[in-house]
C-alpha positions, 0 to 999 in steps of 0.5 A: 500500500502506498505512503504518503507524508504531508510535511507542515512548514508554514508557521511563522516561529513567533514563540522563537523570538527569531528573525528567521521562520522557525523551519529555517533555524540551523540546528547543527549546521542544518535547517531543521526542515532539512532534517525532518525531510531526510528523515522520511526520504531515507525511509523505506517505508515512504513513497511520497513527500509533499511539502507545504509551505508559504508561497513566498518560500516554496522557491527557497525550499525547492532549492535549498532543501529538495534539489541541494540534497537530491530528496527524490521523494517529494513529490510537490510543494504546495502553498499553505493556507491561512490556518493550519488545518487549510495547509493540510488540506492543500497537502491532501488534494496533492496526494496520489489517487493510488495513495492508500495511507497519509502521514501527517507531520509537523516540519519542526518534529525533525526526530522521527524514527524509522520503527515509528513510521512503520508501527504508524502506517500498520496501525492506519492500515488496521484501525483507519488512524492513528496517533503517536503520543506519550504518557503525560508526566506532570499531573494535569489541572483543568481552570475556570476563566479566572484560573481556579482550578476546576478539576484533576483529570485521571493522569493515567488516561492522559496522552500529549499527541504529537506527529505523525499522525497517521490515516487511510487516505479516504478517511482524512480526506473525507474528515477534512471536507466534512470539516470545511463544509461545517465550517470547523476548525480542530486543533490536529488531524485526529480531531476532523476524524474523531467528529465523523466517528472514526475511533483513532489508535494511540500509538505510544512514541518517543519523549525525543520526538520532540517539536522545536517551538521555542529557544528552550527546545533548540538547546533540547534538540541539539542534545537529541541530535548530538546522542543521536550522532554518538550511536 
C-alpha cells in the first residue's frame, strides 16, 4: 500500500523570538526542515513527500532543501493556507489517487524514527488512524476563566499527541471536507476524524520526538541530535 507524508512548514516561529521562520533555524549546521525531510526520504517505508509551505518560500525550499540534497521523494510543494488545518488540506488534494495511507507531520518534529513510521502506517492500515503520543508526566489541572482550578483529570488516561499522525487516505480526506463544509476548525488531524466517528489508535512514541517551538527546545534538540550522532 502506498505512503504518503504531508510535511507542515508554514508557521511563522513567533514563540522563537527569531528573525528567521522557525523551519529555517540551523540546528547543527542544518535547517531543521532539512532534517525532518531526510528523515522520511531515507525511509523505506515512504513513497511520497509533499511539502507545504508559504508561497513566498516554496522557491527557497525547492532549492535549498529538495534539489541541494537530491530528496527524490517529494513529490510537490504546495502553498499553505491561512490556518493550519487549510495547509493540510492543500497537502491532501496533492496526494496520489493510488495513495492508500497519509502521514501527517509537523516540519519542526525533525526526530522521527524509522520503527515509528512503520508501527504508524500498520496501525492506519488496521484501525483507519492513528496517533503517536506519550504518557503525560506532570499531573494535569483543568481552570475556570479566572484560573481556579476546576478539576484533576485521571493522569493515567492522559496522552500529549504529537506527529505523525497517521490515516487511510479516504478517511482524512473525507474528515477534512466534512470539516470545511461545517465550517470547523480542530486543533490536529485526529480531531476532523474523531467528529465523523472514526475511533483513532494511540500509538505510544518517543519523549525525543520532540517539536522545536521555542529557544528552550533548540538547546533540547541539539542534545537529541548530538546522542543521536554518538550511536
Amino acid at each position: 500500500m502506498k505512503s504518503t507524508v504531508i510535511i507542515a512548514a508554514s508557521g511563522s516561529g513567533k514563540r522563537m523570538n527569531s528573525a528567521v521562520k522557525k523551519q529555517y533555524i540551523e540546528l547543527e549546521g542544518r535547517m531543521i526542515l532539512d532534517h525532518t525531510v531526510e528523515a522520511f526520504n531515507k525511509s523505506k517505508y515512504i513513497d511520497d513527500i509533499i511539502i507545504v509551505c508559504g508561497s513566498e518560500d516554496i522557491l527557497f525550499v525547492k532549492h535549498e532543501i529538495v534539489l541541494k540534497n537530491s530528496y527524490d521523494k517529494v513529490k510537490a510543494i504546495v502553498e499553505g493556507g491561512r490556518e493550519r488545518q487549510d495547509s493540510i488540506y492543500n497537502g491532501l488534494k496533492e496526494v496520489s489517487p493510488d495513495c492508500g495511507i497519509v502521514l501527517i507531520h509537523d516540519g519542526v518534529r525533525p526526530f522521527i524514527e524509522e520503527g515509528y513510521i512503520k508501527e504508524l502506517i500498520d496501525a492506519a492500515a488496521k484501525y483507519g488512524g492513528c496517533v503517536m503520543g506519550v504518557r503525560v508526566k506532570d499531573t494535569i489541572k483543568v481552570c475556570d476563566d479566572d484560573n481556579y482550578i476546576t478539576s484533576t483529570p485521571e493522569r493515567a488516561s492522559l496522552w500529549a499527541a504529537q506527529t505523525p499522525q497517521c490515516f487511510k487516505y479516504d478517511i482524512i480526506m473525507k474528515a477534512y471536507e466534512k470539516a470545511f463544509e461545517e465550517g470547523y476548525y480542530g486543533t490536529d488531524d485526529s480531531m476532523l476524524a474523531e467528529r465523523i466517528g472514526v475511533k483513532i489508535k494511540m500509538i505510544e512514541g518517543s519523549y525525543n520526538n520532540i517539536k522545536l517551538t521555542t529557544p528552550e527546545d533548540l538547546y533540547m534538540g541539539k542534545l537529541i541530535l548530538e546522542k543521536k550522532n554518538d550511536i
